[in-house]
C-alpha positions as CSV (number, residue, x, y, z in Angstrom):
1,X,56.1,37.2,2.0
2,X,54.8,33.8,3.6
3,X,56.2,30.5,3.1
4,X,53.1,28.3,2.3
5,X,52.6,24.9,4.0
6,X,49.8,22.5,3.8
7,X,47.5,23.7,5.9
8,X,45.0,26.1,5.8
9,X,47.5,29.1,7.1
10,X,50.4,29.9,5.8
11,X,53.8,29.7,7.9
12,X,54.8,33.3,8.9
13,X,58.2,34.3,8.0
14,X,59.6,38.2,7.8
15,X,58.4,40.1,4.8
16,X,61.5,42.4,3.1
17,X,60.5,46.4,2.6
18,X,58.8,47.8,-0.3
19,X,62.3,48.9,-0.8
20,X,63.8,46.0,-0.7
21,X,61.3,44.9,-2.7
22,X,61.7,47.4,-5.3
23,X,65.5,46.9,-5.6
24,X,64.7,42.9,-6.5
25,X,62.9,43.6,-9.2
26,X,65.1,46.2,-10.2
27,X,67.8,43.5,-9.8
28,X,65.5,40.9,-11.8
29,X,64.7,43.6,-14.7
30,X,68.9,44.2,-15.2
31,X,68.9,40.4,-15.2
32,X,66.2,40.4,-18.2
33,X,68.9,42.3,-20.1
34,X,67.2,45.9,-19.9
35,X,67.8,48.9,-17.9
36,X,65.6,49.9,-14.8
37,X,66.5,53.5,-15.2
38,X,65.1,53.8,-18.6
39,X,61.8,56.2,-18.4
40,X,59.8,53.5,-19.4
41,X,60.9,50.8,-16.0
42,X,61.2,53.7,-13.4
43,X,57.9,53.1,-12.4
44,X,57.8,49.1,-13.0
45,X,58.9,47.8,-9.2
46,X,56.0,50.2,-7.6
47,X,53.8,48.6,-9.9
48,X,54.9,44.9,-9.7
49,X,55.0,45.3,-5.9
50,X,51.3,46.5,-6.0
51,X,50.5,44.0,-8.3
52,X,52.6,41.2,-6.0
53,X,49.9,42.2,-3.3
54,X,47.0,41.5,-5.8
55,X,48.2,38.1,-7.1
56,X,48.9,36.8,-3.3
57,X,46.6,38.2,-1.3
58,X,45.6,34.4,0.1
59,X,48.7,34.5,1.9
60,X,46.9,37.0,4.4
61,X,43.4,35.7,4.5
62,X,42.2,32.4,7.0
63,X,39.6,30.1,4.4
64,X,38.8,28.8,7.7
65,X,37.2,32.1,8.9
66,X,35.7,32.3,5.5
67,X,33.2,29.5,6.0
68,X,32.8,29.8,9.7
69,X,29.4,32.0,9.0
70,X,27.1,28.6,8.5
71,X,23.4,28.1,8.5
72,X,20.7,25.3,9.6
73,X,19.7,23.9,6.3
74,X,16.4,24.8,4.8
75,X,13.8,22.4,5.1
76,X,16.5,19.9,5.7
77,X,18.1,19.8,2.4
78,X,20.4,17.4,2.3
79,X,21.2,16.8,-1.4
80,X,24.4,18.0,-3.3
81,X,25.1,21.6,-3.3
82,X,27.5,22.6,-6.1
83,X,29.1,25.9,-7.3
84,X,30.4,25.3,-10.3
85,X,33.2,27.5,-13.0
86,X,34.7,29.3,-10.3
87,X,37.5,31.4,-12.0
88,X,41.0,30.2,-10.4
89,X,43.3,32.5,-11.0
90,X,47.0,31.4,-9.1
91,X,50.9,31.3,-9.3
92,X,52.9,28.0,-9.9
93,X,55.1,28.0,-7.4
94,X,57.9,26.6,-9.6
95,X,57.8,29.5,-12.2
96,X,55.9,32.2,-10.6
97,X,53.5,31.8,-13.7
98,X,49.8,32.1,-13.8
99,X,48.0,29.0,-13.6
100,X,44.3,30.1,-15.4
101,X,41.7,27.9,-15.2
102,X,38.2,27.0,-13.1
103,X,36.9,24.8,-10.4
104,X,34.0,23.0,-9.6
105,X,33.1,22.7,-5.7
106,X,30.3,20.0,-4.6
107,X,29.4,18.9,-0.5
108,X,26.4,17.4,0.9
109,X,25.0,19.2,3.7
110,X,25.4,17.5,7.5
111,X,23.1,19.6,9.1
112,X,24.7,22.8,8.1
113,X,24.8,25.1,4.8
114,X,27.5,27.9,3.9
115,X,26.7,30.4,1.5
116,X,27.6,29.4,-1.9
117,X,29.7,33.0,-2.3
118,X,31.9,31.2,0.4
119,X,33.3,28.2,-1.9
120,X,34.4,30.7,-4.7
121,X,36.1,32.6,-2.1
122,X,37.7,29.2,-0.8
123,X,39.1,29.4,-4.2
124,X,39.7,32.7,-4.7
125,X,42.4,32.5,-1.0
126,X,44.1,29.5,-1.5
127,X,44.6,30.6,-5.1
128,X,46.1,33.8,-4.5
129,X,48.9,31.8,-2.8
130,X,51.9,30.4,-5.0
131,X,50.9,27.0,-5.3
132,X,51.0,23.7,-7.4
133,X,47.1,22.6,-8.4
134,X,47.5,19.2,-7.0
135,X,48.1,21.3,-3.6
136,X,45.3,23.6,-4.0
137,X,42.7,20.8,-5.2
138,X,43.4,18.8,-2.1
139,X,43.3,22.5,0.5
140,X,40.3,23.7,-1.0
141,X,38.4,19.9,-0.4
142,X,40.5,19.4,3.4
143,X,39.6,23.1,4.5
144,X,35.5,22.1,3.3
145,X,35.6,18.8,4.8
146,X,37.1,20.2,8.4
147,X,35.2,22.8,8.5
148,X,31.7,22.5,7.2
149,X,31.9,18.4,8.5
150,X,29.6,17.5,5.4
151,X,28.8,14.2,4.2
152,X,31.1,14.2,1.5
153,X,32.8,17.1,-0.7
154,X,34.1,17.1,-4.4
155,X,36.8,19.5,-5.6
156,X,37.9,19.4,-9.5
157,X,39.9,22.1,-11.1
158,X,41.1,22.1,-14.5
159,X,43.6,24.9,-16.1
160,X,46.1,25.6,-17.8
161,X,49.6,26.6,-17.0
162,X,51.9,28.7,-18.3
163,X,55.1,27.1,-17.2
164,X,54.1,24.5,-20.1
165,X,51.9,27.2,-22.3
166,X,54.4,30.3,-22.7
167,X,57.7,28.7,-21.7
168,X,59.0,25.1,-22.1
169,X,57.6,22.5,-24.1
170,X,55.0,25.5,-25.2
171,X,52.2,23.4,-25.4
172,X,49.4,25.9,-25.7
173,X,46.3,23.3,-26.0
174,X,47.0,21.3,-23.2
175,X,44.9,21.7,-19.3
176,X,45.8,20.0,-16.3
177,X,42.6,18.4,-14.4
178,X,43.3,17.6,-10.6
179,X,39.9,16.1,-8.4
180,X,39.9,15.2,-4.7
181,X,36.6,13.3,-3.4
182,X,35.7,13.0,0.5
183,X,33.1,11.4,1.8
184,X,30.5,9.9,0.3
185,X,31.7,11.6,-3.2
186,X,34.7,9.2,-2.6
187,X,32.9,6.1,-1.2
188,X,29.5,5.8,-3.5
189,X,30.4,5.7,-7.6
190,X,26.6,6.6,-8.3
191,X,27.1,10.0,-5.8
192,X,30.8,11.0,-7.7
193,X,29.2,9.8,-11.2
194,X,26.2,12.4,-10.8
195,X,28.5,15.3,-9.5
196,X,30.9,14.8,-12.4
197,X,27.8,14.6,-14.7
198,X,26.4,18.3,-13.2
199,X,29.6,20.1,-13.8
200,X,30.1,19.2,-17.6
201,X,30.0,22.4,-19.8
202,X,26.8,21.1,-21.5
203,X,24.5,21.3,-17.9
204,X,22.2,23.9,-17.0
């Protein structure tokens, strides 16, 4: 595993065997109260390792290679562009519980475009990282705005998380919204005002 920083790359550290792997969760599943050897578990570490390499895949990925494929913008667009309920599918870092939910993603061209399958996937890496949303809201728009050097970006994510949904205070109903506004999205109310109209439910 990685330890995960701020920045766009995570801080390398030495990743245990699958082995070793394997006997932690054995460990974890003795902890739970049952009994790894049952016929039922002997197969469980394999596939929570397997799955381990699903859920945090980000960890190995760069989102700054991801949008380094850009374009000259088409006859000099230069209005928002916004992909909007993205999937996020992440870990809290706290509980190692999912966090479900989606994003929206808004930035107005600077003389350069990225293909809009490149902002999900901004998503997509730094969610597949254990992570708090506040983090990821604020990586996802930093990453855009270094990158891409737009004149403004807009990042809002709402989910839910199931440190407070399936454990805790158990409060099913409730999402967490998190937004971080760059640019122009952060400087002009009229600009943030018509992003945050575009990405209600009820817009085509």
């Amino acid at each position: 595993m990685t330890k995960k920083n701020f920045a766009s790359k995570p801080i390398p550290v030495i990743r245990p065997s699958e082995e070793e792997a394997m006997a932690a969760v054995k460990t974890l599943l003795a902890f739970a109260g049952d009994d790894p050897s049952r016929e039922g578990l002997i197969e469980t570490p394999k596939r929570v390792i397997k799955a381990y390499g699903e859920f945090f895949a980000g960890y190995d990925e760069d989102p700054v290679e991801a949008l380094s494929k850009t374009f000259e913008q088409v006859e000099g667009y230069d209005e928002m562009v916004i992909v909007k309920g993205i999937r996020v599918e992440s870990h809290c870092e706290h509980h190692m519980v999912p966090i479900l939910g989606v994003a929206h993603v808004g930035y107005i061209p600077n003389k350069r475009v990225v293909g809009i399958s490149k902002l999900a996937r901004i998503i997509d890496i730094f969610g597949k990282r254990l992570q708090t949303q506040e983090t990821m809201t604020a990586q996802v728009a930093d990453t855009i705005n270094d990158v891409l050097k737009p004149k403004g970006v807009a990042v809002v994510i709402d989910a839910a998380h199931q440190c407070m949904t399936t454990r805790g205070i158990h409060k099913t109903e409730t999402s967490t919204v998190t937004s971080r506004m760059l640019g122009a999205f952060k400087e002009n109310p009229t600009t943030r005002s018509e992003f945050m109209n575009l990405i209600k439910p009820n817009q085509a």
